[in-house]
Each structure stands twice: as structure tokens, then as C-alpha cells.
N, C-alpha and C positions, 0 to 999 in steps of 0.2 A: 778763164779762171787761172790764175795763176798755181805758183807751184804751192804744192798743198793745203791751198784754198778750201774753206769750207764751207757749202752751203748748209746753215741748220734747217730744222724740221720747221715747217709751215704749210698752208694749203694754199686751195686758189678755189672759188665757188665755179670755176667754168672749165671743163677736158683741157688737158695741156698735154702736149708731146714734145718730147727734148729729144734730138738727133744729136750726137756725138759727131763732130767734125772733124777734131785734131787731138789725142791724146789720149786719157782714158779717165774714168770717170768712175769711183766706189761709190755704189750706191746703197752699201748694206749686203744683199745676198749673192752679190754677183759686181762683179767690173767689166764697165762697156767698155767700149772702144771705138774708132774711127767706125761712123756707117750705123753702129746701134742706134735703136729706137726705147725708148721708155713712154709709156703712155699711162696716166694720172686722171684718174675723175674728181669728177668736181667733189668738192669736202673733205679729201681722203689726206692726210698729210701724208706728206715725205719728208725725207733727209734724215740725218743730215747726208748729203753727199761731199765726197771730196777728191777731189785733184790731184791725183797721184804727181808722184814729182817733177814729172816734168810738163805739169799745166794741162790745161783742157780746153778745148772751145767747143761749144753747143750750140745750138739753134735753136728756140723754143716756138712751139706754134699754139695760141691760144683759141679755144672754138670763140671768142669774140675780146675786142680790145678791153674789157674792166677786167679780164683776166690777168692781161699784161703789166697789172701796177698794182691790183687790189690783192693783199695776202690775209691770211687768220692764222695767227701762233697763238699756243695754247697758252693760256699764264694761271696761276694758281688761282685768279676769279674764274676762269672757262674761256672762251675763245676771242680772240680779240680781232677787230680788223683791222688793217695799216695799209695804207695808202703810199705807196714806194713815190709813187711822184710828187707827192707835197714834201719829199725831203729835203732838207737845205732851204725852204722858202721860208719868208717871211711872214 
């Protein structure tokens, strides 16, 4: 993530854990740092998170791969799903 990078609020239907690698990371109540852990259940949104200024790199671990691409942001109809990997396709 770059410098003051922001990830907004979304979910993921499957546990995710994000490891702090390089930087540090607002996540609302608290700022990680190299080494932290954040762990996420399924449904639950988060963020926004953001990237304190001098950038961030994370790890993310999904308990299975339709974790890894499938999100739900909330929109004034109710929750929506979006598919990160059909972005940019045809």
C-alpha cells in the first residue's frame, strides 16, 4: 500500500488474517505495525484502513481461495458482492 493509501470498508464471507510486514497500518482503534496480526470473520466489515505515510505491506491469509477476490460493500440497497478478479476483463 502505498503512502497514505486507503483501503475502504468491505467484507469477505470466509476468516482473513492480515500480517503487517513493512510499515504500519490505521486500522481505526489502533496502528499495527511490522509483525501485527489482525484477524476478520467472515461477514464482519472492516476499514477503512490506511497507510500511514510511509506505505504498508501486508500479507493476507484467506481460510479458502473465494476469499481472496470475492468482497460485499454495503450500498444504500444493502450488501453487494464484487468479484475483485473480473476487474478490467471484458
Amino acid at each position: 500500500m502505498g503512502p497514505n493509501w486507503t483501503l475502504p470498508s468491505h467484507a469477505h464471507d470466509r476468516h482473513r488474517f492480515k500480517i503487517v510486514v513493512q510499515g504500519t497500518l490505521d486500522v481505526g482503534d489502533r496502528v499495527l505495525k511490522s509483525g501485527d496480526v489482525l484477524k476478520t470473520e467472515p461477514g464482519i466489515a472492516y476499514g477503512p484502513h490506511i497507510a500511514v505515510p510511509e506505505g504498508c505491506t501486508t500479507f493476507e491469509i484467506f481460510s479458502n481461495h473465494r476469499g481472496s477476490h470475492v468482497t460485499f460493500v454495503d450500498t444504500p440497497e444493502g450488501r453487494a458482492e464484487c468479484d475483485v478478479s473480473a476487474r478490467g476483463k471484458a
